[in-house]
C-alpha positions as CSV (number, residue, x, y, z in Angstrom):
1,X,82.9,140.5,106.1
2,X,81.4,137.2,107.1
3,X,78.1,135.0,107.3
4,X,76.2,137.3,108.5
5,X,72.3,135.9,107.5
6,X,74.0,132.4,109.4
7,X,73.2,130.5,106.2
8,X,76.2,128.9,106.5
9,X,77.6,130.8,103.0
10,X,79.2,134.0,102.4
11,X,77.9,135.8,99.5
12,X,75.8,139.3,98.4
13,X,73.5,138.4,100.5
14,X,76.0,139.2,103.3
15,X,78.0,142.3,101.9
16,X,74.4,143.8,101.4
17,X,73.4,143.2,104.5
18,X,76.9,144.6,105.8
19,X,76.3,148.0,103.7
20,X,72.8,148.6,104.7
21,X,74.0,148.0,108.4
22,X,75.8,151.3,107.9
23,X,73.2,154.5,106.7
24,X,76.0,156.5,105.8
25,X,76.7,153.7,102.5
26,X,75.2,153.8,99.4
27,X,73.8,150.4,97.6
28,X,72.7,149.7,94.8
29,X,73.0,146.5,92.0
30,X,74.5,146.4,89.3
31,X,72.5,147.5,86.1
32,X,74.7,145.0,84.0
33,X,76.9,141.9,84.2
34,X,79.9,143.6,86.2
35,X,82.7,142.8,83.5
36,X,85.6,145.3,85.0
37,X,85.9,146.6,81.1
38,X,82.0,148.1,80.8
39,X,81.8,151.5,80.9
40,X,79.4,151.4,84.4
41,X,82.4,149.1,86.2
42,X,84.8,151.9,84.8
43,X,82.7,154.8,86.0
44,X,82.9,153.1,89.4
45,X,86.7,152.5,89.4
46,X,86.9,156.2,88.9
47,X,85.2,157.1,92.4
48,X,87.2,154.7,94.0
49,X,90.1,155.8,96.2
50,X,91.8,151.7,96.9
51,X,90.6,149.0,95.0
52,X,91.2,145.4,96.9
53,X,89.5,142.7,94.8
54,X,89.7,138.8,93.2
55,X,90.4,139.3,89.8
56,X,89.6,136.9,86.5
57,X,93.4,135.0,87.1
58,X,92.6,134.7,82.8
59,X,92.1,138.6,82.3
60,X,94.8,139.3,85.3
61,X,97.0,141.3,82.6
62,X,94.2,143.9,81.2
63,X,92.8,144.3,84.9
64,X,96.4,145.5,86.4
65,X,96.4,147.0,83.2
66,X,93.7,149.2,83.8
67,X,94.0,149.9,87.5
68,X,97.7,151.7,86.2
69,X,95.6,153.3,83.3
70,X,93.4,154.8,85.9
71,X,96.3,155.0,88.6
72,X,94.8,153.4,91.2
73,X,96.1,151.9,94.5
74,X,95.2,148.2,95.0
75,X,95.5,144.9,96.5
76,X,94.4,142.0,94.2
77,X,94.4,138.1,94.6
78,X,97.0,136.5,91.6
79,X,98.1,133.6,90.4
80,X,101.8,133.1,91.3
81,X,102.7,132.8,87.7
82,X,101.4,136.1,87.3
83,X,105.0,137.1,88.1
84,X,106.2,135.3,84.9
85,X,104.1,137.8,82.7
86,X,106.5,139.8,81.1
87,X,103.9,143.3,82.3
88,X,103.7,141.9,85.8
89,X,107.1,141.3,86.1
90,X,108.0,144.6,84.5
91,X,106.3,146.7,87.4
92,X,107.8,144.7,90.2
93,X,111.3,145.7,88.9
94,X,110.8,148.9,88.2
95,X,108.9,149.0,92.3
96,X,105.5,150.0,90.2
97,X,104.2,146.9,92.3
98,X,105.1,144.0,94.9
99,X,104.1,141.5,96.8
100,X,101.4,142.1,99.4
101,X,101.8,140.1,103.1
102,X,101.4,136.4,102.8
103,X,102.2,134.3,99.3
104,X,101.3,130.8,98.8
105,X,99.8,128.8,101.6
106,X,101.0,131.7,103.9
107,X,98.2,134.0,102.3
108,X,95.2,134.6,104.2
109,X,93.0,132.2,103.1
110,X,89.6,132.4,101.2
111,X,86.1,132.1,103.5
112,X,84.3,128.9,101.7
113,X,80.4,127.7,102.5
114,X,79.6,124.8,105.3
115,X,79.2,122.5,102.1
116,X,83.1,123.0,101.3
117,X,84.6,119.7,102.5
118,X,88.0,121.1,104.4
119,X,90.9,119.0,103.5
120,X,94.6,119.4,103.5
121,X,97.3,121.7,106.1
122,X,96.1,125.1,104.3
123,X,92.2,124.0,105.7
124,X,91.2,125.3,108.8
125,X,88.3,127.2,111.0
126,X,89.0,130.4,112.7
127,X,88.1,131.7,115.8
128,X,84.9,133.1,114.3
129,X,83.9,129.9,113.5
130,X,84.3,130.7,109.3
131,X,85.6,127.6,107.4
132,X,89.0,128.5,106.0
133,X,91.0,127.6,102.9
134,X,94.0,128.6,101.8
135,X,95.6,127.9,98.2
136,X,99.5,127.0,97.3
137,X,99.8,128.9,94.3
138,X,98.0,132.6,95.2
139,X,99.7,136.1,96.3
140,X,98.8,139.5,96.7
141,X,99.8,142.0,94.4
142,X,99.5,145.4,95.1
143,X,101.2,149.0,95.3
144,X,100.3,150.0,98.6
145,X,103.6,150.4,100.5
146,X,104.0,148.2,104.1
147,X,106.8,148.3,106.6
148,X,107.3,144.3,105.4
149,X,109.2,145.1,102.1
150,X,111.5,147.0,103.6
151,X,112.9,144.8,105.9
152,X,116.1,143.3,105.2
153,X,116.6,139.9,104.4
154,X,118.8,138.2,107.3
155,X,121.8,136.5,105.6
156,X,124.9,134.5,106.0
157,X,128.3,135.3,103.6
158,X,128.7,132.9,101.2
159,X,131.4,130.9,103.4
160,X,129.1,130.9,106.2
161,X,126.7,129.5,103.8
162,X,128.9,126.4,103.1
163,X,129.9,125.9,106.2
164,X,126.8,126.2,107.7
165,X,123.8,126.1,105.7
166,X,120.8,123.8,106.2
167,X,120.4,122.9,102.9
168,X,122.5,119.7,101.9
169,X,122.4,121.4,98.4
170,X,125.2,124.4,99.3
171,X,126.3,122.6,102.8
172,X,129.8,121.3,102.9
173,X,130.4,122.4,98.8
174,X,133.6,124.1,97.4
175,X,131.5,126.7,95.9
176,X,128.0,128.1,94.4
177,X,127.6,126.2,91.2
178,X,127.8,129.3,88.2
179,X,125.5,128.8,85.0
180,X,127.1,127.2,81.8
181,X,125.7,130.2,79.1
182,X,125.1,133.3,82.4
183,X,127.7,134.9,84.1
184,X,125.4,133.9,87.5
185,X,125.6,131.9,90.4
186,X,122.5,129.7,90.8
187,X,121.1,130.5,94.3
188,X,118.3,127.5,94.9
189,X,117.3,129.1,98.2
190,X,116.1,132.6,99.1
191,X,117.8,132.1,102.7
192,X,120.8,130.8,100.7
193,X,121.5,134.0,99.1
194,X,125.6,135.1,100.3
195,X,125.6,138.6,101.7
196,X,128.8,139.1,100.2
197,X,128.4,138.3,97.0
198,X,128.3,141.1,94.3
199,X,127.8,139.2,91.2
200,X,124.4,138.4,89.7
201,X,122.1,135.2,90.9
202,X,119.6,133.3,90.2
203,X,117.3,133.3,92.8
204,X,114.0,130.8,92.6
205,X,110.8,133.4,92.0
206,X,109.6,132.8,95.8
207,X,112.3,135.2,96.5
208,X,109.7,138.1,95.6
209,X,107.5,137.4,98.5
210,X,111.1,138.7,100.4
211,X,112.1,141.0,98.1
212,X,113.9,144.8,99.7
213,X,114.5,146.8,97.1
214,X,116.9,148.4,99.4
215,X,118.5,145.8,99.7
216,X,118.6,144.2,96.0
217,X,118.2,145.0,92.2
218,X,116.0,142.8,89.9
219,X,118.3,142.1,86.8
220,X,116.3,139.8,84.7
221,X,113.9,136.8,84.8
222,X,114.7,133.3,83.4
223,X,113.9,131.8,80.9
224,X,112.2,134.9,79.5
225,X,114.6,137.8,79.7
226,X,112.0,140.8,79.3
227,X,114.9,143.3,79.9
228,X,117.1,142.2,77.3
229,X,114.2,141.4,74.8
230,X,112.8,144.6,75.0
231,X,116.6,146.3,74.3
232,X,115.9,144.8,71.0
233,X,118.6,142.1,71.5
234,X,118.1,138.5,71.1
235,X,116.7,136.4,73.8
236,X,119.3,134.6,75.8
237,X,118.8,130.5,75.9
238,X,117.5,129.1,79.0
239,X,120.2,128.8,82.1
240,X,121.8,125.4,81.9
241,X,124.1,123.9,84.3
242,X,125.5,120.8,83.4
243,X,124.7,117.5,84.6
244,X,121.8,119.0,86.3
245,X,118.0,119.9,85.8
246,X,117.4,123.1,84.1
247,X,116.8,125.7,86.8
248,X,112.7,126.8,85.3
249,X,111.8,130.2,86.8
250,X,115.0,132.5,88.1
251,X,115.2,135.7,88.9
252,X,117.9,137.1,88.4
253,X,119.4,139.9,91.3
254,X,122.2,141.7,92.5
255,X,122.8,143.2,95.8
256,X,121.8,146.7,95.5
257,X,124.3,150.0,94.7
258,X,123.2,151.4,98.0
259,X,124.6,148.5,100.0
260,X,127.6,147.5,98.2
């Protein structure tokens, strides 16, 4: 879809166009507000084969929610943090859901009106002349399977690592620092991860967006621990290493069974 009237915006104006383009759709509005949760928008998710949509970011929990209630594919806009919620994070260990192609400023972008000042590396204009913008803090989430998650990470042994690493933060050390109160090494870089290791890390939650389930296992998730909390057991304190900053969002892997 795009500006197709030439206003200079993209909105209903242009899908409706788009539809009625095509005899073979059917169009109609709305007979109420379009909340996802009314019983006309659920009718509608019940014809529908894929849904691929923007959701609230402040209902994001109910609306994956009820796409699983109603066992839908999709391919939804989130927040990153989204991954922090103990029922989004919950599907993408159990491979329920992933990431989608693109996270950050590396997904697609969002079409914005002529009147949307363009500002910043993620701004741009495509060949088609539609102003582009792209956020820092969006991915797609979705359980449509691509050829992209399966792709192995490409990675150096841990010795290789300190030998050779880019990052002044494992170059040249003894060792991978290990967590105070986690038997973990803390991993501060997803192309830091050591091929050889077998132990749990602590990966930063970027690591999702290159996530092979063939090729690791999603423990845990710091500082939550949904896995252990909902064994009944008490939640661990948040991983501490000392004389440094506390390490925020982890998640916490392991090479897989498969593989080792």
């Amino acid at each position: 879809m795009h500006d197709i009237d030439g206003d200079g915006e993209f909105d209903l104006k242009d899908v409706a166009k788009q539809l009625k383009a095509n005899k073979h759709n059917e169009w109609a509005p709305l007979e109420k507000n379009g909340d996802f949760r009314s019983p006309e928008c659920v009718e509608l998710l019940k014809k529908s084969d894929i849904v691929i949509t923007n959701p609230p970011f402040s209902l994001f929990r109910e609306y994956v929610k009820q796409l699983f209630d109603y066992d839908k594919k999709f391919l939804i806009i989130g927040n990153i943090n989204c991954l922090t919620y103990r029922e989004i994070f919950q599907k993408v260990k159990k491979n329920k859901a992933w990431l989608g192609n693109g996270m950050g400023r590396w997904i697609s972008g969002f079409i914005v009106p002529k009147s949307y000042e363009l500002y910043g590396s993620e701004a741009r204009i495509d060949k088609n002349g539609d102003r582009i913008v792209a956020t820092n803090n969006c991915l797609w989430l979705t359980n449509l399977d691509h050829g992209r998650r399966h792709q192995p990470l490409p990675l150096m042994t841990m010795a290789e690592n300190l030998k050779y690493s880019k990052h002044k933060e494992i170059k040249d050390k003894k060792e991978y620092p290990k967590y105070d109160n986690y038997d973990a090494i803390e991993v501060p870089f997803t192309d830091a991860i050591p091929s050889d290791y077998k132990g749990v890390m602590g990966v930063p939650i970027t690591f999702l967006d290159k996530y092979n389930p063939e090729q690791f296992e999603i423990i845990d998730i710091n500082p939550h621990f949904f896995t252990i909390v909902e064994k009944g057991l008490p939640k661990p304190p948040q991983l501490k290493i000392a004389g440094r900053n506390d390490p925020y969002a982890r998640i916490l892997i392991k090479k897989s069974r498969k593989i080792i």
